[in-house]
C-alpha positions in Angstrom: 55.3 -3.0 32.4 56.0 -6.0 34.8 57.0 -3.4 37.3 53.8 -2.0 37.8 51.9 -5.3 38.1 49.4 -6.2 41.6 51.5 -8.3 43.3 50.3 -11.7 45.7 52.1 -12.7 48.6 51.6 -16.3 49.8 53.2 -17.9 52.9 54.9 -21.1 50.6 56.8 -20.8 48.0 55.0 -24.0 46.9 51.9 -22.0 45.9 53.8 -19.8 43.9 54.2 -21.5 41.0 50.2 -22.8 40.9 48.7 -19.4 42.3 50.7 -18.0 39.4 49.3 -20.2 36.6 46.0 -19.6 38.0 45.8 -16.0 37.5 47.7 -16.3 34.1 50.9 -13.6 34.3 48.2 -11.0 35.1 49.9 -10.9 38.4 53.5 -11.3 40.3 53.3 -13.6 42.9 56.2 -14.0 45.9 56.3 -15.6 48.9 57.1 -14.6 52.2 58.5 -18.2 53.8 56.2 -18.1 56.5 56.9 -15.2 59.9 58.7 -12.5 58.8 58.0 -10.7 62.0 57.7 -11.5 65.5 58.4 -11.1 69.0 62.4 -10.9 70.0 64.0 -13.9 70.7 66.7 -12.2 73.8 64.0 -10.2 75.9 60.4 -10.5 76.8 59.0 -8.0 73.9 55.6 -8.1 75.4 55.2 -4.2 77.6 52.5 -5.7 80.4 52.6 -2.2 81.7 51.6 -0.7 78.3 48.2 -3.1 77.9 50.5 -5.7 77.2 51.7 -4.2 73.6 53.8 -6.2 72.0 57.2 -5.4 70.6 57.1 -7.0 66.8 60.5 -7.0 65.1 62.0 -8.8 61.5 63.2 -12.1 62.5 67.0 -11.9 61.5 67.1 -15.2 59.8 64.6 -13.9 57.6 65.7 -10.0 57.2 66.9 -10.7 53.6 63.5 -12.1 52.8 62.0 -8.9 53.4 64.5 -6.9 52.0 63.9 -8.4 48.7 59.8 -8.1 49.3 60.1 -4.3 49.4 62.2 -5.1 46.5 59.9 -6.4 44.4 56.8 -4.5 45.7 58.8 -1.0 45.8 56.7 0.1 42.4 53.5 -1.9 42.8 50.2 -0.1 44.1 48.2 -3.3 45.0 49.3 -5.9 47.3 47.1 -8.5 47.7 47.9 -10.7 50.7 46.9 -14.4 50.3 48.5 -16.2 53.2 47.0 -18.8 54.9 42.8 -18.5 55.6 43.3 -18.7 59.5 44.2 -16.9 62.5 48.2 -17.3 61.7 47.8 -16.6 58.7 45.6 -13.9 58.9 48.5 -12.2 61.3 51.3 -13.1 58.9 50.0 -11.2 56.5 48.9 -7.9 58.3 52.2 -7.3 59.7 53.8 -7.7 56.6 51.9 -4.6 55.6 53.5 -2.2 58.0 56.7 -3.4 56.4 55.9 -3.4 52.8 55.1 0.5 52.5 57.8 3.5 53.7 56.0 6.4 55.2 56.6 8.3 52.2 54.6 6.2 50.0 52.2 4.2 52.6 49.1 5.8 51.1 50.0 5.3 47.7 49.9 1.5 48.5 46.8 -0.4 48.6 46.7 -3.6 50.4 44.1 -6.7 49.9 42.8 -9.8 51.8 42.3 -13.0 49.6 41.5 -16.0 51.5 40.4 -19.4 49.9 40.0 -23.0 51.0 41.3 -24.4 48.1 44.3 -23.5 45.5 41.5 -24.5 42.5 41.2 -22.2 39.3 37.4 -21.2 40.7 38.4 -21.0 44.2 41.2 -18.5 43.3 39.6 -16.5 40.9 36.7 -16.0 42.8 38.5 -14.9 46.1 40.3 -12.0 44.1 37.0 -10.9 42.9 36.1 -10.1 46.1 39.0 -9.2 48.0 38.3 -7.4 51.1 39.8 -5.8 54.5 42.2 -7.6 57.4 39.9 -9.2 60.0 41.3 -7.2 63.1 38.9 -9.6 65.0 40.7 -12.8 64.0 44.2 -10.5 64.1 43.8 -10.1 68.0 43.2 -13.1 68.8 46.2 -14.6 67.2 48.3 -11.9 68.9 46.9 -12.4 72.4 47.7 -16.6 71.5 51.3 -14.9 70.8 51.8 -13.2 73.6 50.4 -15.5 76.4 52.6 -18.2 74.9 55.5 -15.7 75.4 54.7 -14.6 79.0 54.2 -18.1 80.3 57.8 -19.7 78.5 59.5 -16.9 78.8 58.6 -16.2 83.0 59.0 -20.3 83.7 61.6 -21.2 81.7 64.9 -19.7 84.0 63.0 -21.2 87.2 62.7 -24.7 85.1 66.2 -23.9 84.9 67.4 -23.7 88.5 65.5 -26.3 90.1 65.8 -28.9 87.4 69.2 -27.9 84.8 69.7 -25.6 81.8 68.2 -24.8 78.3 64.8 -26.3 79.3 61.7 -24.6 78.8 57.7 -24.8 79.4 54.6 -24.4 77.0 51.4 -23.2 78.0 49.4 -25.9 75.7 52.4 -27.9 75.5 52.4 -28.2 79.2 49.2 -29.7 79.6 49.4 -32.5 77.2 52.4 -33.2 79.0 50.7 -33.8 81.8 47.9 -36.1 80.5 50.9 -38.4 79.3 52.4 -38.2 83.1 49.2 -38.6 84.8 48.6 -41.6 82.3 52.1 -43.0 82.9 51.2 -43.0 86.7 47.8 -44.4 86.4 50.0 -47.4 84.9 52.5 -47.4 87.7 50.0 -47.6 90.2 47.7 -50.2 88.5 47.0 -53.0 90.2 45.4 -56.0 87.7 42.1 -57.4 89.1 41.0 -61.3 88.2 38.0 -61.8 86.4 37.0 -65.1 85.0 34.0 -65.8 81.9 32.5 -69.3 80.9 31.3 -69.8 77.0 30.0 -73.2 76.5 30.0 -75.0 72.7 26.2 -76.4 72.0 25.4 -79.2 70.0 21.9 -79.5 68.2 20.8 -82.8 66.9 21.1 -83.1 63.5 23.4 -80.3 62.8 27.4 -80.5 62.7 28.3 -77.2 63.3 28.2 -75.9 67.2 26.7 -72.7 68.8 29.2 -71.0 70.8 27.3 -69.0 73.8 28.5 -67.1 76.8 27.0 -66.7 80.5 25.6 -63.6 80.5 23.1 -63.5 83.5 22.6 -65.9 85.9 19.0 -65.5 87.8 18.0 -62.8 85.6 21.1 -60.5 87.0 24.4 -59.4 85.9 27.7 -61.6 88.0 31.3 -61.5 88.7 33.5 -64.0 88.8 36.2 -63.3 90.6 38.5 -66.3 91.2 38.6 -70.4 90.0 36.9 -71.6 93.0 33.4 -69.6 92.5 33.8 -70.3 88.7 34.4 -74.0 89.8 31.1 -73.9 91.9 29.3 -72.5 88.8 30.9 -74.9 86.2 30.1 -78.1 88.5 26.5 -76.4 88.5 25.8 -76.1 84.3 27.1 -79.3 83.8 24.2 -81.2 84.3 21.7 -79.1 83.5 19.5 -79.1 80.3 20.0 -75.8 77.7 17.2 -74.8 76.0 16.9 -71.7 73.7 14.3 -69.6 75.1 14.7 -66.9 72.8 15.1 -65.0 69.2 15.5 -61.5 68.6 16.1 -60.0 65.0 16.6 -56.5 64.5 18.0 -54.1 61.4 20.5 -52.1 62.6 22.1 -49.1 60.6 25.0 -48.4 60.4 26.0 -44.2 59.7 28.6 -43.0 57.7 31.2 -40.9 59.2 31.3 -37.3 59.6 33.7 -36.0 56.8 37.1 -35.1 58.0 39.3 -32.6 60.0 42.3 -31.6 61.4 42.0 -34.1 64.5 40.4 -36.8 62.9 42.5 -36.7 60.0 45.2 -37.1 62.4 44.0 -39.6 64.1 42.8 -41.6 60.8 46.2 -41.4 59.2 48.1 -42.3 62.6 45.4 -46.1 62.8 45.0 -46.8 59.5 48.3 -45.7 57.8 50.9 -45.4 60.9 51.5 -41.6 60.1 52.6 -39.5 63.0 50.7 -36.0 63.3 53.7 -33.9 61.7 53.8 -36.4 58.6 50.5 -36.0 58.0 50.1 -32.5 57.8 53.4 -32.3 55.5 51.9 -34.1 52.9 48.4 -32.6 53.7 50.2 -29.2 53.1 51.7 -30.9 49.6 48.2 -31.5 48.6 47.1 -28.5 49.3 49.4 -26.6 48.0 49.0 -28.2 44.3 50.3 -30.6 42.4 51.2 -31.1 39.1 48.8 -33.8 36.8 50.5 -34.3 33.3 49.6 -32.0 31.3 47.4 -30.1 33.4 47.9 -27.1 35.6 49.0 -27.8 39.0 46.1 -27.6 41.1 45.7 -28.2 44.9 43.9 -31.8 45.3 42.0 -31.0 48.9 41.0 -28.1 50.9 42.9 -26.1 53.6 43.8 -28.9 56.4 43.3 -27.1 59.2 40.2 -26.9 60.4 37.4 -27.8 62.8 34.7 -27.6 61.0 33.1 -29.8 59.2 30.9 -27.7 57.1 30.7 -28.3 53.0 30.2 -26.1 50.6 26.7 -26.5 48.4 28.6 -27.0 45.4 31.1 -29.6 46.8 27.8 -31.3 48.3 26.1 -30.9 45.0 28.5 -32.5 43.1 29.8 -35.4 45.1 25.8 -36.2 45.2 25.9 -36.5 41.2 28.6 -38.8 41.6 27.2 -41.1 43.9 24.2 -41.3 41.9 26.1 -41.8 38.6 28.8 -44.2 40.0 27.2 -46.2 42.8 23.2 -45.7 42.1 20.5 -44.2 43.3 20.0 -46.6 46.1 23.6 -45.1 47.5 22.2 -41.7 47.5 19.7 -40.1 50.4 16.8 -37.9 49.5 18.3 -35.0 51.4 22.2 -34.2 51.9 24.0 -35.5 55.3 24.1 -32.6 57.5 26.9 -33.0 60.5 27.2 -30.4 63.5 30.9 -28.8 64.3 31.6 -28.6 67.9 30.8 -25.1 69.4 34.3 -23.2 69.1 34.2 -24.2 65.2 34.6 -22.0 62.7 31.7 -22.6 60.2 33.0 -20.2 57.5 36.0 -22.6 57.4 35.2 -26.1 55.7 35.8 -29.4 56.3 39.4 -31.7 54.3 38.0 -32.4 51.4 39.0 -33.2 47.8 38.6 -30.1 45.2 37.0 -32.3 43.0 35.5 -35.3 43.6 36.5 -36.7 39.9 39.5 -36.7 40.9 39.2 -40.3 42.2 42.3 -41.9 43.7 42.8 -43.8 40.7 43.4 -41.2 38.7 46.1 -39.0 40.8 47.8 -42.2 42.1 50.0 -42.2 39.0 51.2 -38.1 40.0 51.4 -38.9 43.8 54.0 -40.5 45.9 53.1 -43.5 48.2 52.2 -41.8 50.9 50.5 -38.9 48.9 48.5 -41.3 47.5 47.2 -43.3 50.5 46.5 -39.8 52.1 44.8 -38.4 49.5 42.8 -41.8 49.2 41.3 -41.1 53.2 40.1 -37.9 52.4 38.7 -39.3 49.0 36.8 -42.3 50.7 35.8 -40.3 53.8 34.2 -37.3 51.8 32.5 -39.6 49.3 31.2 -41.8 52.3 29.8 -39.1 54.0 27.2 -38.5 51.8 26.4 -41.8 51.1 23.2 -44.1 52.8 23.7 -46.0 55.8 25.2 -49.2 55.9 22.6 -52.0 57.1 23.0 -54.9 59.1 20.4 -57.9 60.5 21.3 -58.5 63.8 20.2 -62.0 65.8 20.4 -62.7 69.0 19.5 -66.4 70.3 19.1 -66.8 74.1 20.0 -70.0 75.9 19.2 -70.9 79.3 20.1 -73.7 81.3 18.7 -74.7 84.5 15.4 -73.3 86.0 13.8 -71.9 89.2 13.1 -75.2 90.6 16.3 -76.5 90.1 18.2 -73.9 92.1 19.5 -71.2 89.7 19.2 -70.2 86.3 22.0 -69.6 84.0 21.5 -67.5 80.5 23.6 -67.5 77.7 24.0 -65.6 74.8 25.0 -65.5 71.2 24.6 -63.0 68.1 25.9 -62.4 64.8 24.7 -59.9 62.5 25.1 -59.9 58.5 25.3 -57.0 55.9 22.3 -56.9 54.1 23.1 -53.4 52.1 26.4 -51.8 52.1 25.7 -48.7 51.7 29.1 -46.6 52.3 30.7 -49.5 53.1 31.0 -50.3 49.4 33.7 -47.6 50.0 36.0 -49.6 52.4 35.6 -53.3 51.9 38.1 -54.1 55.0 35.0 -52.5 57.3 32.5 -54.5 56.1 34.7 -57.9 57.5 33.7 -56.6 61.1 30.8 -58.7 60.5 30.6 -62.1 62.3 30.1 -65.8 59.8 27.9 -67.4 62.5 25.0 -68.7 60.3 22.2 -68.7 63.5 19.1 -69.4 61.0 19.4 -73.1 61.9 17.9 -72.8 65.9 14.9 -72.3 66.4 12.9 -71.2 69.9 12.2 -74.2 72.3 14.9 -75.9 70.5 17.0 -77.9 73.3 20.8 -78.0 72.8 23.6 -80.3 74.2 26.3 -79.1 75.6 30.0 -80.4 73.9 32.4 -78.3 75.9 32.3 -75.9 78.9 35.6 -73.1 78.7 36.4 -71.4 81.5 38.7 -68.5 81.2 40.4 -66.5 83.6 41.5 -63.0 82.6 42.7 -59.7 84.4 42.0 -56.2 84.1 44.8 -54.5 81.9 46.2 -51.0 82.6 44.9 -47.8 80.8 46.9 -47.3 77.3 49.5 -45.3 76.9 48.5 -42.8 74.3 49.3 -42.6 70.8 49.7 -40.1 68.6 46.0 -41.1 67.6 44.1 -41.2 71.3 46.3 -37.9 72.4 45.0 -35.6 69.6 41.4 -37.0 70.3 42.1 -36.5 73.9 43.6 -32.7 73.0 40.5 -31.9 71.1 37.8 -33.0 73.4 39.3 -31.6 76.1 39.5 -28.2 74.2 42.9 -28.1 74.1 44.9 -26.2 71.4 43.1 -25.8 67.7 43.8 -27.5 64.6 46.6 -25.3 63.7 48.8 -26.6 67.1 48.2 -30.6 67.5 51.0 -31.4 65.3 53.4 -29.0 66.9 52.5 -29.5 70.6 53.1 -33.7 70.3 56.9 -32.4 68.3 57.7 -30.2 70.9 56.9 -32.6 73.5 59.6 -35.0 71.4 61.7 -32.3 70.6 62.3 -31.2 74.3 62.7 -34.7 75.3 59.9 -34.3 77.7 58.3 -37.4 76.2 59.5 -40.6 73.5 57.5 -42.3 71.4 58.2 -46.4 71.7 56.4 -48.8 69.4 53.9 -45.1 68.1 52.9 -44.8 71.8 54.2 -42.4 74.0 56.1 -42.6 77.4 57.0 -39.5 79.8 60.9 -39.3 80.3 62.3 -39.0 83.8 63.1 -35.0 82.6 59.2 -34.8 81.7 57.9 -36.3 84.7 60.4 -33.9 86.3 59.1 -30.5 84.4 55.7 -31.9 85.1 55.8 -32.2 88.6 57.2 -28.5 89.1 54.4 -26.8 87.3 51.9 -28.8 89.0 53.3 -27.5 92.6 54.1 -23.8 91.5 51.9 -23.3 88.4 48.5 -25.3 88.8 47.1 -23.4 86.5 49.1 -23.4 84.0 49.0 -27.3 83.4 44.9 -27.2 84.5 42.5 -28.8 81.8 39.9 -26.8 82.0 41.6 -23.7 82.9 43.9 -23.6 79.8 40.0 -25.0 77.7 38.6 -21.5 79.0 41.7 -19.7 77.9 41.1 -21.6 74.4 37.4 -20.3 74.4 38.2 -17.0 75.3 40.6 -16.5 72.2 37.4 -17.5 70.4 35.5 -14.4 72.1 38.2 -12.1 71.1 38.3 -13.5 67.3 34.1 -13.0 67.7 34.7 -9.6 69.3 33.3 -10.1 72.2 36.3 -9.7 74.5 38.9 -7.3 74.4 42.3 -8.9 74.3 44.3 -6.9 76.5 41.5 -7.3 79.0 42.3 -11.5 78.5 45.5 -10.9 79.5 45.6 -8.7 82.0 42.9 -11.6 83.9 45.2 -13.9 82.8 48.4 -12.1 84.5 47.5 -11.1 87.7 47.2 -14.5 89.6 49.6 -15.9 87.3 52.2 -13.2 88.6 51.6 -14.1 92.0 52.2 -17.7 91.2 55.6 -16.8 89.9 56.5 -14.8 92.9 55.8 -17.5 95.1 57.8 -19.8 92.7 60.6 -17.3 93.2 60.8 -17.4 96.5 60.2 -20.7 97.4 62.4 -23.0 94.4 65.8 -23.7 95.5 68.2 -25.9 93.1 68.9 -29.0 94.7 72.0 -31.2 93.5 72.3 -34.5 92.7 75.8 -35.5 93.5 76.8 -39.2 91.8 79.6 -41.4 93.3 82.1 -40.0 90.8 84.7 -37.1 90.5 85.7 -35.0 88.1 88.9 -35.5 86.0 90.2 -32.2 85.6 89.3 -30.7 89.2 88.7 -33.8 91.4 85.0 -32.4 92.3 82.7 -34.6 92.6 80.3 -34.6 89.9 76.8 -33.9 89.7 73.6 -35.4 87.6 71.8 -32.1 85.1 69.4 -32.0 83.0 70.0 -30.3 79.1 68.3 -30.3 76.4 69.4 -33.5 75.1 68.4 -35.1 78.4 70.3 -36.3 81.2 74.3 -35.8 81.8 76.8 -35.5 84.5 78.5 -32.2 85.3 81.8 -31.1 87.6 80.0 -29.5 90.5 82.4 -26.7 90.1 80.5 -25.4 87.8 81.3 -22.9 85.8 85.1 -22.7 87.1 85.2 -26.6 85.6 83.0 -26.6 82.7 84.0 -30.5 82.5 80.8 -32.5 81.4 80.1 -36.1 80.3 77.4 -38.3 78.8 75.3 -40.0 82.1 76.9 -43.9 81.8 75.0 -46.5 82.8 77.3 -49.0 83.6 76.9 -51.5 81.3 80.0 -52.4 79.6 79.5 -51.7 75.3 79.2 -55.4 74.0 81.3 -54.3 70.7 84.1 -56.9 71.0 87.4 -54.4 72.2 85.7 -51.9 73.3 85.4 -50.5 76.7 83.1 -47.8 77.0 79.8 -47.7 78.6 76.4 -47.5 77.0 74.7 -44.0 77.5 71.0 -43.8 77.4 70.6 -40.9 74.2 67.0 -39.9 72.7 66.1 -39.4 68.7 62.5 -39.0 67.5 62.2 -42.2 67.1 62.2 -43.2 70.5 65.2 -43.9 73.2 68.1 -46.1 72.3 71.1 -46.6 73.7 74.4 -45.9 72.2 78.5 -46.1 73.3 80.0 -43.5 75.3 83.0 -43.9 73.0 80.6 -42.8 69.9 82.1 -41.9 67.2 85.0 -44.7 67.5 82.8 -47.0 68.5 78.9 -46.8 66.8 77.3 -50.0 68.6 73.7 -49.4 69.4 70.9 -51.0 70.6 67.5 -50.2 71.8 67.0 -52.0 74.8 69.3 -53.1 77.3 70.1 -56.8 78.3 67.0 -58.4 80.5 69.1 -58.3 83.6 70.2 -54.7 83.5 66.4 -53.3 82.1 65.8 -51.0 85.5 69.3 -49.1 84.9 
């Protein structure tokens, strides 16, 4: 009887067990561990000549996997496929069907679609209700992703190679967030800090204790620099003796408006400031609480909808119920008349929702006891920032109180300012108290207009322009997103690569090109412009969109895309030539003198007899290992946690440190 049972295939075998308990034994349930099939791994697989038809084959690794798929599916008639509700996921599953039926019995097979956001009882049961057809649409578009990511690493990768040293290899998205951290890391380098200088002055008013600290805003009505002490000197000797006055009170209720609720990029970027989670940590545990977890007693049951997505739609229902909540929890005074409506940026996809709990009961409260740490403080985000968004505005009273000293007659008029605002309603705030201490404790109700102040103390201070930031995980997915680079589905993946190749190491959570990434960089910026161009890979972005909206053919994307991109190659070709570094050493085995490559693990030094000598070693800096007995040489090695440096007699000796002595820091 089991035999003959509608079987679901999901990507995880982490939904398996919830999917299962869902739809109550009525149904077998495997999973397929993610790509089954793809594009070969030794050759090309992509036929440009043949419209650019791809060559799809069973990854090895995972050949067992679908031998035991056909296994269990050998006697079923329905397959519903159930992997993820995106473009990946959407491909996943349709060429798993071409695998899952023989010829002989391929139309005695039928094959259906389920998609939900959520792994909830409703969610579930509703989706296999009304199952439907594979989206061919959304199917293209992923493989045209496929194959132009093919083409480009696959055609740069042996020229990255010979000009620059073995096992390297270039993205096509990965590439260009590459270069935004190089072209940051220069815009450092070439930095040059400009002097600025302010004044605040601390007024007295008599009678009161407490002082009113003002700044020079204006002077004569108009905006100033200060560029150096001795015109700040000139000023100060100025102010001195003249008389403040305030001239001026302005009060004003300012609202504050809750966020928009969350998705993938911002969760990213929430998690990264407010709980120190890199991008690939985050959407681990996303995935966990997705995928379900088990409460007590209850059925496991995913906590939030699908993570990635760049929408931030919400469902009526969701809406309607978190609005019941508010009202029931907080007050009616929390609650608008009408629900918060947000707009998705254009490429969105509005069918897709935004992170969201499943149910909004489901406080953080009550789950903290069934999470982990970081479950819990994840889940708690997407909690507050759903809630929140449907909540009123927060409002402040705002004060300004204008001082001026000096007048027309005298010569020149100087203007100060000071403000502080207070919460007078919390609004969504009541959410996050730690928001609500941006407000400033100046009490101003005591000055009045016409009031005349005495000054106490005049501060100078001199200050200098600081460099642009290095970006974090935070500011480069933000950066990524509204630049229209990559989707949801590929922010935490392009910053790993990045890591992974060694191209770029994150110090203190910021990141910093390596000499191999400025290196890469440089090369596709002279041969392969495009290739590492903002808005040219931004229009490649939104024209996988057309193909998914069918409104572009994909083959007809590509074959735009490969034209000039073959000629860029050619000319690549023709004109890279591998140049050798040759370092003041020689080669034990040989007595060649020995060279400086790059590998994947970064920088080493190589017989230049290559590959008669295959002799190699780590690239020493120099620096004796300060292990007491020892006497190797610290080698500069890379984990993704950053650089560190580490003996060149490791294992014997395991001394590291991260950061060399302060006199040998430019080694």
């Amino acid at each position: 009887m089991s035999k003959s049972k509608p079987v679901v295939i999901v990507e995880s075998p982490a939904k398996v067990k919830t999917i299962e308990k869902i739809l109550g034994g009525k149904f077998k349930v495997l999973s397929s561990m993610g790509h089954l099939i793809d594009l070969p791994k030794s050759t090309l697989g992509v036929n440009i000549e043949q419209n650019f038809e791809p060559k799809w084959i069973v990854v090895r690794s995972k050949q067992k996997i679908l031998k035991q798929l056909k296994k269990e599916t050998k006697s079923s008639k329905e397959i519903y496929v159930a992997t993820d509700p995106d473009r990946e996921g959407e491909a996943i599953g349709w060429n798993l069907t071409s695998h899952l039926a023989d010829k002989e019995d391929k139309d005695k097979k039928k094959f259906f679609r389920v998609t939900f956001q959520e792994i909830t009882k409703d969610a579930v049961l509703k989706a296999f209700e009304h199952p439907r057809e594979f989206d061919m649409k959304k199917i293209d578009a992923q493989v045209a992703r496929r194959i132009l990511d093919r083409i480009v690493g696959y055609k740069i990768s042996p020229l990255l190679w010979r000009k620059i040293g073995s096992h390297l290899s270039a993205g096509r998205v990965q590439s260009v967030a590459l270069r935004l951290i190089v072209d940051r890391e220069r815009s450092i380098e070439a930095f040059v800090p400009q002097e600025y200088w302010q004044i605040a002055v601390d007024l007295k008013k008599e009678g009161f204790d407490g002082l009113l600290t003002a700044s020079l805003e204006k002077i004569n009505n108009e905006n100033f620099e200060l560029k150096s002490q001795e015109e700040t000197d000139k000023i100060v000797s100025e102010i001195k003796n003249q008389k403040f006055v305030v001239t001026n009170i302005s009060e004003r209720e300012v609202k504050r408006n809750p966020s928009p609720p969350l998705i993938t990029s911002t969760l990213q970027q929430e998690a990264f400031n407010k709980l120190g989670f890199n991008a690939f940590k985050t959407m681990m545990i996303a995935q966990q609480l997705y995928e379900g977890i088990e409460l007590g007693e209850e059925e496991a049951t995913g906590l939030i909808t699908y993570m990635r997505t760049d929408s931030v739609n919400l469902s009526q229902d969701a809406v309607g119920h978190v609005r019941q909540f508010i009202k029931n929890t907080f007050g009616e005074q929390y609650l608008p008349e009408k629900p918060n409506q947000y707009k998705s940026r254009k490429s969105a996809q509005e069918a897709h929702e935004a992170i969201r709990p499943t149910d909004v009961l489901k406080n953080p409260q009550v789950v903290k006891k069934f999470l982990d740490h970081d479950q819990s403080k994840l889940y708690e985000l997407i909690w507050n920032r759903f809630v929140s968004c449907q909540m009123v505005p927060a409002v402040y009273q705002y004060k300004k109180i204008e001082v001026t000293a000096g007048s027309p007659n005298s010569g020149r008029v100087f203007q100060f300012g000071a403000s502080g605002s207070t919460l007078l309603f919390d609004g969504f705030l009541s959410l996050d108290k730690e928001t609500t201490e941006e407000e400033k404790k100046i009490d101003l109700s005591r000055y009045l207009k016409d009031d005349e102040l005495f000054l106490s103390e005049m501060r100078p201070t001199q200050h200098f322009t600081k460099p642009p930031a290095r970006f974090s995980e935070a500011s480069l997915v933000k950066a990524l997103e509204e630049d229209g680079i990559g989707r949801p589905s590929t922010y935490a993946s392009i910053i790993q690569t990045l890591v992974t190749r060694n191209y770029a190491v994150r110090q203190r959570g910021y990141f910093t090109a390596t000499e191999l990434g400025i290196s890469v960089c440089d090369l596709l910026v002279q041969y392969f412009s495009r290739i590492v161009d903002v808005a040219f890979t931004a229009q490649m972005e939104e024209n996988l969109d057309l193909v998914e909206e069918g409104k572009l053919d994909y083959p007809k994307l590509l074959a735009e895309f490969y034209a000039p991109f073959q000629a860029e190659l050619v000319h690549a070709e023709e004109n890279i030539v591998k140049t050798e570094n040759f370092v003041d050493r020689y080669c034990p085995q040989c007595g060649k003198q020995m060279v400086v490559k790059w590998g994947r693990r970064g920088k080493f030094l190589s017989c230049s007899g290559f590959p008669e000598c295959k002799f190699a070693q780590p690239f020493l800096s120099g620096i004796k290992c300060s292990q007491q007995g020892c006497d190797g040489e610290l080698v500069k090695r890379s984990s993704r946690r950053g650089t560190f440096y580490g003996c060149s007699n490791y294992p014997k000796c395991t001394y590291v440190t991260q950061e060399l002595p302060e006199e040998n820091k430019n080694v």
